[in-house]
PLY file of the C-alpha trace (Angstrom):
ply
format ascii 1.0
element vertex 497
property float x
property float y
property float z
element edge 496
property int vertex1
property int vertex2
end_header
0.00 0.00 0.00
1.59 3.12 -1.04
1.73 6.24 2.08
3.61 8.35 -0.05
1.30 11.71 0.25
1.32 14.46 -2.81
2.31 17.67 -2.00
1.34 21.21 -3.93
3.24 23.79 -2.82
1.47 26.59 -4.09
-1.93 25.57 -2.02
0.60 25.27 1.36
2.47 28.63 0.53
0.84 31.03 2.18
1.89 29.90 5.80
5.11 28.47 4.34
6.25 31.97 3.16
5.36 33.36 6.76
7.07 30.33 8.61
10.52 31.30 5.74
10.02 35.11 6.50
10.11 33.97 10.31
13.62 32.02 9.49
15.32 35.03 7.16
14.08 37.71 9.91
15.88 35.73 12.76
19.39 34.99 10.24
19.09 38.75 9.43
19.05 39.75 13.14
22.70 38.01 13.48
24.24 40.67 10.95
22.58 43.84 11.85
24.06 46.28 14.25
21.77 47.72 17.22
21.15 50.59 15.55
19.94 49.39 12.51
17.44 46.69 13.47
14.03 48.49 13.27
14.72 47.88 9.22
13.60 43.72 9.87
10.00 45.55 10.13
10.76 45.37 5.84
11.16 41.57 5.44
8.87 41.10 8.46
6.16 42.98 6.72
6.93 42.16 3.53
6.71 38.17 4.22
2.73 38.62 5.17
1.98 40.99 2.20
3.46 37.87 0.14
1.73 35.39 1.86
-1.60 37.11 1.50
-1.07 37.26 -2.29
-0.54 33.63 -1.98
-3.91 33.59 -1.21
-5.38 34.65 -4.37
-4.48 32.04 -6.68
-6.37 29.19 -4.76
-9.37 32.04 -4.51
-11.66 29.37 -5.88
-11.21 27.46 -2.54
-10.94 23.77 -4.03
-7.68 22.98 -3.97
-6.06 20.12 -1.19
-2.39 18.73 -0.64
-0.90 16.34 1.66
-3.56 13.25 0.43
-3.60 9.60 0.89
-3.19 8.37 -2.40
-5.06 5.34 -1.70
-8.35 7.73 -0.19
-8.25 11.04 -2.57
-10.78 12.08 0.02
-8.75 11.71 3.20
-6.57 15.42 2.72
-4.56 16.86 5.68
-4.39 20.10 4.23
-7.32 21.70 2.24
-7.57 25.39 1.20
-11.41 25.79 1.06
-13.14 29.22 0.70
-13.09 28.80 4.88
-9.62 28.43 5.55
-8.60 30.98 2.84
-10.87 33.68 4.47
-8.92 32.97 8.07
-5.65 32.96 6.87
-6.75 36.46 5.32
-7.88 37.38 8.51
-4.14 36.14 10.26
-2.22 37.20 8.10
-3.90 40.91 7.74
-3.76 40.87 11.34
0.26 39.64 12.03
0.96 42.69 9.36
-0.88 45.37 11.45
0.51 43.97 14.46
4.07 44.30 12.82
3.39 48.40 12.29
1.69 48.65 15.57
5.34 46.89 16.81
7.65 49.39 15.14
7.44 52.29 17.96
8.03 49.99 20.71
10.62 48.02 18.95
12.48 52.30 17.95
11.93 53.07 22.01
14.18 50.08 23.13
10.75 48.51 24.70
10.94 45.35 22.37
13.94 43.53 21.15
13.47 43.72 16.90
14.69 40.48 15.57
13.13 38.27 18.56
9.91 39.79 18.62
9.23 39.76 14.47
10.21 36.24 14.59
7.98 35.22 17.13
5.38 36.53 15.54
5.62 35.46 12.03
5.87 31.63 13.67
2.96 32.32 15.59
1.23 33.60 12.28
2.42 30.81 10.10
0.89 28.02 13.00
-2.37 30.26 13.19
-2.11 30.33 9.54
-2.12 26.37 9.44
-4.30 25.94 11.62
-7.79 26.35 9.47
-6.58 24.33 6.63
-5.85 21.28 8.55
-7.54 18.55 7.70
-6.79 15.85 11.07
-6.10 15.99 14.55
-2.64 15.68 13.86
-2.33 18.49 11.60
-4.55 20.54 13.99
-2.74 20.11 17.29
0.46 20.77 15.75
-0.77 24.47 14.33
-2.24 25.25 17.25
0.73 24.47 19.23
3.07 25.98 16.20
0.29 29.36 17.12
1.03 29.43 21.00
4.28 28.91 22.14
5.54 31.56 20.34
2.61 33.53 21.58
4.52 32.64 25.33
7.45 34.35 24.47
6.03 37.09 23.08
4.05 37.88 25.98
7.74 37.54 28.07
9.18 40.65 26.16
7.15 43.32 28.62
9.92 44.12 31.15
8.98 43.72 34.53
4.93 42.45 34.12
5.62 40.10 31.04
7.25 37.39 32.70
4.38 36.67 35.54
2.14 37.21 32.78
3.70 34.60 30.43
4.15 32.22 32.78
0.14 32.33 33.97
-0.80 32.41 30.31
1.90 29.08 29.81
0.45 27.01 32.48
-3.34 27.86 32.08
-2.96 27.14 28.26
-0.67 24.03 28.81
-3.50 22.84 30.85
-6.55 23.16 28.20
-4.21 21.70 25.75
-3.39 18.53 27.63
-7.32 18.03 28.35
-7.77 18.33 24.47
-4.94 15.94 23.58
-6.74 13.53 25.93
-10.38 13.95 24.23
-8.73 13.86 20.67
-7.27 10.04 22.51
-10.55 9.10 23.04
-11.96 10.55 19.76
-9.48 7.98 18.30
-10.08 4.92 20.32
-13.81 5.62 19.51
-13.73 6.22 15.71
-10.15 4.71 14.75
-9.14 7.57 12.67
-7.86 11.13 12.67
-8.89 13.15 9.65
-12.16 14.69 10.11
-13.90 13.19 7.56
-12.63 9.45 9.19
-13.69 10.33 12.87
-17.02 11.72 11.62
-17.99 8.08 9.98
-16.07 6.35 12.62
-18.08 8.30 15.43
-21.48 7.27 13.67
-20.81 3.52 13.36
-18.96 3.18 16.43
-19.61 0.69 18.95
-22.35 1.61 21.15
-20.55 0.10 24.10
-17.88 3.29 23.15
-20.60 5.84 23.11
-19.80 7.07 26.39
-15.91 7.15 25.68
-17.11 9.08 22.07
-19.43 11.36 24.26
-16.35 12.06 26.69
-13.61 13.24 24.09
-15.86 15.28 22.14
-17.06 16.97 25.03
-12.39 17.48 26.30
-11.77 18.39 22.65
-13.74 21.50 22.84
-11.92 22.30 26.12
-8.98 23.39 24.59
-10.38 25.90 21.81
-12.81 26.96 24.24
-10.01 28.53 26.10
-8.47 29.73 23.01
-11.39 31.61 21.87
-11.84 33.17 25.81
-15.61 31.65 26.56
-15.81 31.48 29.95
-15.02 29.70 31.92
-11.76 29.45 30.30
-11.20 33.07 30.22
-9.17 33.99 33.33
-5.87 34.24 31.37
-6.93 37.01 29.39
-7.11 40.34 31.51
-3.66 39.35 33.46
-1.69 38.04 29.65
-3.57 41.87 28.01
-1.83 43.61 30.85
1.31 42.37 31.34
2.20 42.16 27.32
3.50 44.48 25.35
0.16 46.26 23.75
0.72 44.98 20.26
0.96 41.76 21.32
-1.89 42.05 23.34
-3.80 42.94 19.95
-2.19 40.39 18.06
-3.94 37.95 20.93
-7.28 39.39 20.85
-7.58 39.08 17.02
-5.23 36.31 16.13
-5.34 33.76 18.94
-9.18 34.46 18.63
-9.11 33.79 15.20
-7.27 30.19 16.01
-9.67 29.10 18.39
-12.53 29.70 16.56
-11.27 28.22 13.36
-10.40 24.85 15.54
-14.09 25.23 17.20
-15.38 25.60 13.93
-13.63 22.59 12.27
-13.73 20.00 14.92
-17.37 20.80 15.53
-18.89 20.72 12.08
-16.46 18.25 10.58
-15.39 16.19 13.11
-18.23 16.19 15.13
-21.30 16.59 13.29
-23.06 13.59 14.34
-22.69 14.76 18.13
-24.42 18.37 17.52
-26.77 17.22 20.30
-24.03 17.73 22.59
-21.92 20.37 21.48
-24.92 22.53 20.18
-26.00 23.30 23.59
-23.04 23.35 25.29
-21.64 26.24 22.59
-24.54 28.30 23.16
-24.10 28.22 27.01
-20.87 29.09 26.30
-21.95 32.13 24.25
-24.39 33.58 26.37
-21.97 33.07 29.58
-19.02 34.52 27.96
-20.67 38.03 26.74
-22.67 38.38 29.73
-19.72 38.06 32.01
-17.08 40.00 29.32
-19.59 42.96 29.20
-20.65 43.05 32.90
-16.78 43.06 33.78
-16.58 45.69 31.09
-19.21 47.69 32.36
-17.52 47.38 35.96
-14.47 48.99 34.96
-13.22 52.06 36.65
-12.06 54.67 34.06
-9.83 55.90 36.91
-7.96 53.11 37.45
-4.76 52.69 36.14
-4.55 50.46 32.59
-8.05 50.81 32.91
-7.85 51.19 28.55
-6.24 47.62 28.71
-8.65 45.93 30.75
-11.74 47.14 29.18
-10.34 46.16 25.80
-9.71 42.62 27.65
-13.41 42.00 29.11
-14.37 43.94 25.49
-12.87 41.03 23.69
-14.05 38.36 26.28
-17.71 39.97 25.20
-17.04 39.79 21.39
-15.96 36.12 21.92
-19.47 35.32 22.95
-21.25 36.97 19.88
-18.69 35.17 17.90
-19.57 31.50 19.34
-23.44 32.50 18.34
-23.30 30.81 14.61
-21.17 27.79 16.30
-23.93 27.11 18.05
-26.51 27.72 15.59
-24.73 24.98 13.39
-25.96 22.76 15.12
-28.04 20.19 13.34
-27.74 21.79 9.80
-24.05 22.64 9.41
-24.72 26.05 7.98
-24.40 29.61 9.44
-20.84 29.35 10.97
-19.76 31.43 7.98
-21.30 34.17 10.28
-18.64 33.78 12.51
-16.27 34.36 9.83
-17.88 37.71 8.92
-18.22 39.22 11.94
-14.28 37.76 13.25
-13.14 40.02 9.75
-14.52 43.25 11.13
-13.60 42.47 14.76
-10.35 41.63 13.77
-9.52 44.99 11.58
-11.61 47.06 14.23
-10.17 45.78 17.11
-6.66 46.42 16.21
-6.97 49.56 14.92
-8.22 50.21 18.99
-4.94 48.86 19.83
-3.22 51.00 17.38
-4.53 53.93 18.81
-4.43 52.83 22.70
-0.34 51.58 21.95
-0.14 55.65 20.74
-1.58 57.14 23.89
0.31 54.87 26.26
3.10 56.40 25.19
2.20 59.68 26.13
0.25 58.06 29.50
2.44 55.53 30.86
-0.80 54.93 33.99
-2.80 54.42 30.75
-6.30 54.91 32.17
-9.35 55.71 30.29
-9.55 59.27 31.61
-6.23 59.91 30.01
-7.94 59.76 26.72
-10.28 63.10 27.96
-9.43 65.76 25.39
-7.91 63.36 22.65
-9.79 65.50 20.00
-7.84 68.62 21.21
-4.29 67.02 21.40
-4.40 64.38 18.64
-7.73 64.88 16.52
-7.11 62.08 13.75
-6.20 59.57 16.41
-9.88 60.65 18.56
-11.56 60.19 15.00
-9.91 56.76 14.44
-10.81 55.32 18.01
-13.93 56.69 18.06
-14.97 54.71 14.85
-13.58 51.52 16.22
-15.39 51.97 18.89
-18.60 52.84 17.21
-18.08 49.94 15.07
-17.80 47.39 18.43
-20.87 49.01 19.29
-22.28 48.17 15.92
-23.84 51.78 15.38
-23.32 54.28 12.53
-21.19 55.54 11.05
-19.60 52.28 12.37
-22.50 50.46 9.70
-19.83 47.80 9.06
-20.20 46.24 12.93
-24.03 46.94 12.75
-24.14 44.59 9.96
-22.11 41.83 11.15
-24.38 41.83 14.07
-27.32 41.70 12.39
-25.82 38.63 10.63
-25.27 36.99 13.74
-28.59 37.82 15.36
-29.96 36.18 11.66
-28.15 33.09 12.44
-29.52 32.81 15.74
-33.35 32.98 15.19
-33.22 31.14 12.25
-31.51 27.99 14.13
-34.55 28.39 16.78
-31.98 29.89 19.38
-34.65 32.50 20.39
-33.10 33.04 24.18
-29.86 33.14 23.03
-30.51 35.93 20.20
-32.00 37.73 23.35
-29.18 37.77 25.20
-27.41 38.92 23.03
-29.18 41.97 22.19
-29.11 42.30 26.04
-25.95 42.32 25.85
-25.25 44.56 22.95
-27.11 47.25 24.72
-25.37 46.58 27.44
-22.32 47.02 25.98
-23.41 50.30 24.50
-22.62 51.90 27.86
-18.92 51.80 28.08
-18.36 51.95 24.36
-20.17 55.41 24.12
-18.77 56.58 27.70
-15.00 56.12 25.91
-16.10 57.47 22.72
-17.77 60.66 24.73
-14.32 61.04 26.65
-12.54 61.41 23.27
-14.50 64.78 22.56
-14.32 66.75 26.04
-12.56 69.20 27.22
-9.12 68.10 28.64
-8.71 68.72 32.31
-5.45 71.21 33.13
-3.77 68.57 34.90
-4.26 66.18 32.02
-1.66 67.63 29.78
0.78 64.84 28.08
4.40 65.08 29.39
7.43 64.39 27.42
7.96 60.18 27.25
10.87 58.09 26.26
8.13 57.24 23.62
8.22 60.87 21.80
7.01 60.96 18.55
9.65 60.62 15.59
8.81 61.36 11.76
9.00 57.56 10.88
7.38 56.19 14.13
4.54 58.52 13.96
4.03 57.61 10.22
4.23 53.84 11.07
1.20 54.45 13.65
-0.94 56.11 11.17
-0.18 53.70 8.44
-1.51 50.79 11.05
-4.04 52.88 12.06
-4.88 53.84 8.41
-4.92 50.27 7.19
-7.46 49.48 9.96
-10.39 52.10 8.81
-9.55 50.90 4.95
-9.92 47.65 5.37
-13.44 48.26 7.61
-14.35 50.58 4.80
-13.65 48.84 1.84
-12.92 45.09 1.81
-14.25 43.87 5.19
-18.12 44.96 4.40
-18.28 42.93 1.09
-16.83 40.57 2.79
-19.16 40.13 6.05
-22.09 40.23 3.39
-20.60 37.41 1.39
-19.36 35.31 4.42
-22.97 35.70 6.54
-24.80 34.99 3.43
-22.89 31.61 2.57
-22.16 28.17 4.10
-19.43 26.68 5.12
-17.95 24.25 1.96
0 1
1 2
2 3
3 4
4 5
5 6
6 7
7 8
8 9
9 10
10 11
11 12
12 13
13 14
14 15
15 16
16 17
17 18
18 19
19 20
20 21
21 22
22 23
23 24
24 25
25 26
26 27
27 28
28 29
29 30
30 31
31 32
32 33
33 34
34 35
35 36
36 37
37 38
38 39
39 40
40 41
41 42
42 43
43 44
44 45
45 46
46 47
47 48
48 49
49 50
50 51
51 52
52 53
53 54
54 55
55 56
56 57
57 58
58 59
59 60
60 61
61 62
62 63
63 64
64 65
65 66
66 67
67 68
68 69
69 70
70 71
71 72
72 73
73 74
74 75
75 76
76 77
77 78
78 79
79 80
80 81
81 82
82 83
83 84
84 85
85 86
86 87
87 88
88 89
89 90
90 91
91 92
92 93
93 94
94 95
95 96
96 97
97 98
98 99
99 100
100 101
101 102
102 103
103 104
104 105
105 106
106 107
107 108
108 109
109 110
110 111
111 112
112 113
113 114
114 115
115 116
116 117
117 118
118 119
119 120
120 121
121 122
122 123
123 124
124 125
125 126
126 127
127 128
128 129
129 130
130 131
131 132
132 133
133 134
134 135
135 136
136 137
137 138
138 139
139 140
140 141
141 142
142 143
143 144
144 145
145 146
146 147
147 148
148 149
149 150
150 151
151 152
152 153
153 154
154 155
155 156
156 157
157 158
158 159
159 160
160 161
161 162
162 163
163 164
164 165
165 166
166 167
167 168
168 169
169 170
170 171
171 172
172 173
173 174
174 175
175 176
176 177
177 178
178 179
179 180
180 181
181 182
182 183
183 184
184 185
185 186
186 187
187 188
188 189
189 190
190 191
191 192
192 193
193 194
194 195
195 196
196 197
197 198
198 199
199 200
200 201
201 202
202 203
203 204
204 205
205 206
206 207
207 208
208 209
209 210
210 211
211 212
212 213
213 214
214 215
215 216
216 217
217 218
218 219
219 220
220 221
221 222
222 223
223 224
224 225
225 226
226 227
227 228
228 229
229 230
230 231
231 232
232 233
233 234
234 235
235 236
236 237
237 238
238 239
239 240
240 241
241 242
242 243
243 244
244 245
245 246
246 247
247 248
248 249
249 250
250 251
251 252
252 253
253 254
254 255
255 256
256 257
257 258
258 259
259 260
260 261
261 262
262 263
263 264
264 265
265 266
266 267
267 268
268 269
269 270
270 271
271 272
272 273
273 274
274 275
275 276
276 277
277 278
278 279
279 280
280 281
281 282
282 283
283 284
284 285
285 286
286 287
287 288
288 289
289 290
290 291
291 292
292 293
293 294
294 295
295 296
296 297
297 298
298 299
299 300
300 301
301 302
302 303
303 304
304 305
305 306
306 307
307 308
308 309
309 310
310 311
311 312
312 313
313 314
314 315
315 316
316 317
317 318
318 319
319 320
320 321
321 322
322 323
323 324
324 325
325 326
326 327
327 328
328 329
329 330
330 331
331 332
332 333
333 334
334 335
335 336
336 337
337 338
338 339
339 340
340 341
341 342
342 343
343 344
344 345
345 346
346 347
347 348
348 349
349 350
350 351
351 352
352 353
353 354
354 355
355 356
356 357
357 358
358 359
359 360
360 361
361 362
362 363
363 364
364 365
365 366
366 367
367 368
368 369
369 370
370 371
371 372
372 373
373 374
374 375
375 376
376 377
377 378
378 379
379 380
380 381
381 382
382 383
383 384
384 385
385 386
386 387
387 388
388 389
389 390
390 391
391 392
392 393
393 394
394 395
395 396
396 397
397 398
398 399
399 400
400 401
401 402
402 403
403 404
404 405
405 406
406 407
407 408
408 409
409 410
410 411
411 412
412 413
413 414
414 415
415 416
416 417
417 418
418 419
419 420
420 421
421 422
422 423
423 424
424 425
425 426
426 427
427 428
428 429
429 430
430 431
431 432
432 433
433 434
434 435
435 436
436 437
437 438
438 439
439 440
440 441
441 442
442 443
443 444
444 445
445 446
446 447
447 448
448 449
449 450
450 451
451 452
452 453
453 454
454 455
455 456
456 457
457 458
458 459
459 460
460 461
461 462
462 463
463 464
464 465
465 466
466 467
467 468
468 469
469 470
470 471
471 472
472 473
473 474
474 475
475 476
476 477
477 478
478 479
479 480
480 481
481 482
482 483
483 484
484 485
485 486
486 487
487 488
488 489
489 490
490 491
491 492
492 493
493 494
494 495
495 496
């Protein structure tokens, strides 16, 4: 029996070139002097552009490598119209987090070569990670996605090492317990592509039912904490706060964007004949996770010190809820998780282009409250315009019409699937949420106190760093104005292939 798989390289180059970038980045560190290593931001940049024009020629979504010649439909790798609108979503977000980086990396905060490397492996994992086709494939992306993501939390002198080392054991944790489900997954179905567990899972010995029943429910575990539904979502408001910011934005979009792709996969390709238990359990998750994210939100004392950072944490916890919605409505019928796609795109531009802007004012407000952001509009009136539509479009209201929509296709998802308490919630929860959006976006536009006025900072503003900020920030609003609203409508509309 011949093993030998096929390979295409153009269908596995998009996280290849980010995993080779990673590589050249780290040589090129060796050879450049101190002074001269903000210019890796160039190949570190320039590796995601390329592997996001990988993308495009497999934009017909049917093309699969790494297959069992002996079962053409048994593929380890296979870049559908799903995994290609993920990796856009990675890769666009590692490249934003890469300008958001450069200011940090100019003030001595970051070191260059360690920190672009780190994150282009982490991207090229998280980049894997929605094309995989097995549970072998799978758990090595998602690994290949975090332990980078360890390190890079590390860098933050002083808070990044207690911070990494809570977000290393909590993770380490939730992976083990999935490793063990995915064991009994296999002892159950006797396979490990998707397509093999899912027939293996329906014929399987009823005496294993209990065993099946057991891994799919520990399986889950570990993307559940990935994606930050409670109650796997300590880590996230001490790893935000004691990481550098961009990394911190890198987590909340990226590692967001890993977990939910593995939720998605395992759940409606792996799983599909157990919807009866993950269905449920995926919608208590998403009405637990944005009821406590937006209550802790909502809780948050603008006066306290990194109060910005911790809003933006429970903020994402809340998103993550809204974002489990079409998992959950899946259930049974396999479609509407390309909802979850949609509204992950605008989160993902929006919510970075918030950490663009908040990574700008820290800088200025090393206490980095919320009230420090009073008077924004008088000081720095294109950065106030730039948050405030971020924020508006977290809120989902005009002229943030881009969020409003991807709610709506969520909330569509939800009633159709019969999930009528769960679609109220959720709009409990998006009024809710209303509060402390529109409290920060008020601050933005009054009158700074006296005592408020920015001091000088180690972080002054240079010519170059300056124009890297508003190119990050700038990419942000085009994207939400441009691509990411054709694409929400396209995404919400369709099915997953």
């Amino acid at each position: 029996m011949n093993l030998v798989q096929s390979v295409e390289w153009a269908v596995i180059a998009p996280p290849l070139i980010a995993a080779v970038a990673a590589v050249a980045v780290l040589v090129a560190d060796l050879f450049l002097p101190a002074d001269r290593k903000t210019l890796l931001v160039w190949p570190a940049a320039g590796g995601l552009a390329l592997a996001a024009l990988a993308l495009l020629p497999l934009r017909a979504g049917d093309r699969a490598t790494f297959c069992l010649p002996d079962g053409a439909a048994l593929c380890a790798y296979e870049a559908d119209r799903f995994a290609l609108a993920v990796q856009l979503l990675v890769l666009g977000g590692a490249f934003l987090a890469v300008l958001i980086s450069v200011p940090e990396i100019a003030a001595g905060r970051m070191p260059a070569g360690e920190f672009w490397f780190l994150l282009l492996s982490s991207a090229a994992g998280a980049a894997l990670l929605p094309a995989a086709r097995d549970f072998a494939t799978l758990v090595v992306a998602l690994e290949v996605a975090t332990l980078p993501a360890y390190a890079l939390v590390a860098l933050r002198r002083g808070t990044g090492a207690e911070a990494a080392l809570k977000f290393f054991l909590t993770s380490v944790t939730a992976t083990a317990v999935t490793l063990l489900g995915i064991g009994f997954v296999y002892a159950a179905s006797g396979g490990l592509f998707f397509a093999q567990v899912a027939d293996g899972l329906a014929d399987a010995d009823p005496a294993l039912a209990t065993l099946a029943d057991a891994g799919v429910a520990l399986t889950l575990v570990g993307f559940a904490f990935k994606t930050a539904a409670v109650p796997f979502h300590f880590w996230v408001q001490e790893t935000y706060l004691g990481a550098p910011l961009p990394v911190a934005g890198y987590l909340s979009v990226v590692g967001k964007a890993a977990g939910l792709a593995g939720l998605i996969l395992v759940t409606t390709r792996a799983f599909p004949g157990h919807d009866g238990l993950w269905g449920p359990a995926v919608a208590v998750l998403a009405g637990l996770t944005m009821t406590a994210g937006n209550a802790a939100a909502v809780r948050t004392d603008p006066r306290a010190p990194h109060s910005a950072v911790r809003l933006l944490a429970w903020s994402s916890v809340g998103q993550a809820g809204y974002l489990l919605v079409p998992i959950a409505a899946a259930a049974g019928t396999g479609e509407g998780a390309g909802a979850t796609v949609a509204y992950a795109l605008m989160y993902g531009a929006v919510n970075l282009g918030a950490f663009a802007v908040a990574a700008h004012v820290a800088r200025e407000h090393p206490a980095h409250r919320i009230e420090d952001y009073r008077g924004l509009w008088e000081r720095r009136p294109a950065a106030a315009l730039a948050l405030g539509f971020f924020l508006l479009c977290l809120a989902g209201l005009p002229p943030g019409v881009i969020g409003l929509f991807a709610k709506a296709a969520v909330f569509e998802t939800a009633v159709d699937a019969g999930l009528g308490v769960l679609a109220v919630v959720m709009a409990v929860n998006v009024a809710a949420a209303l509060y402390y959006y529109l409290r920060w976006t008020a601050l933005l536009f009054r009158p700074a106190a006296p005592a408020s006025a920015p001091a000088p900072s180690e972080g002054a503003r240079t010519p170059a760093r300056a124009l890297t900020g508003a190119v990050a920030v700038a990419a942000a609003v085009g994207l939400t104005l441009s691509a990411a609203p054709q694409l929400v409508l396209t995404f919400a509309s369709g099915t997953l292939p």
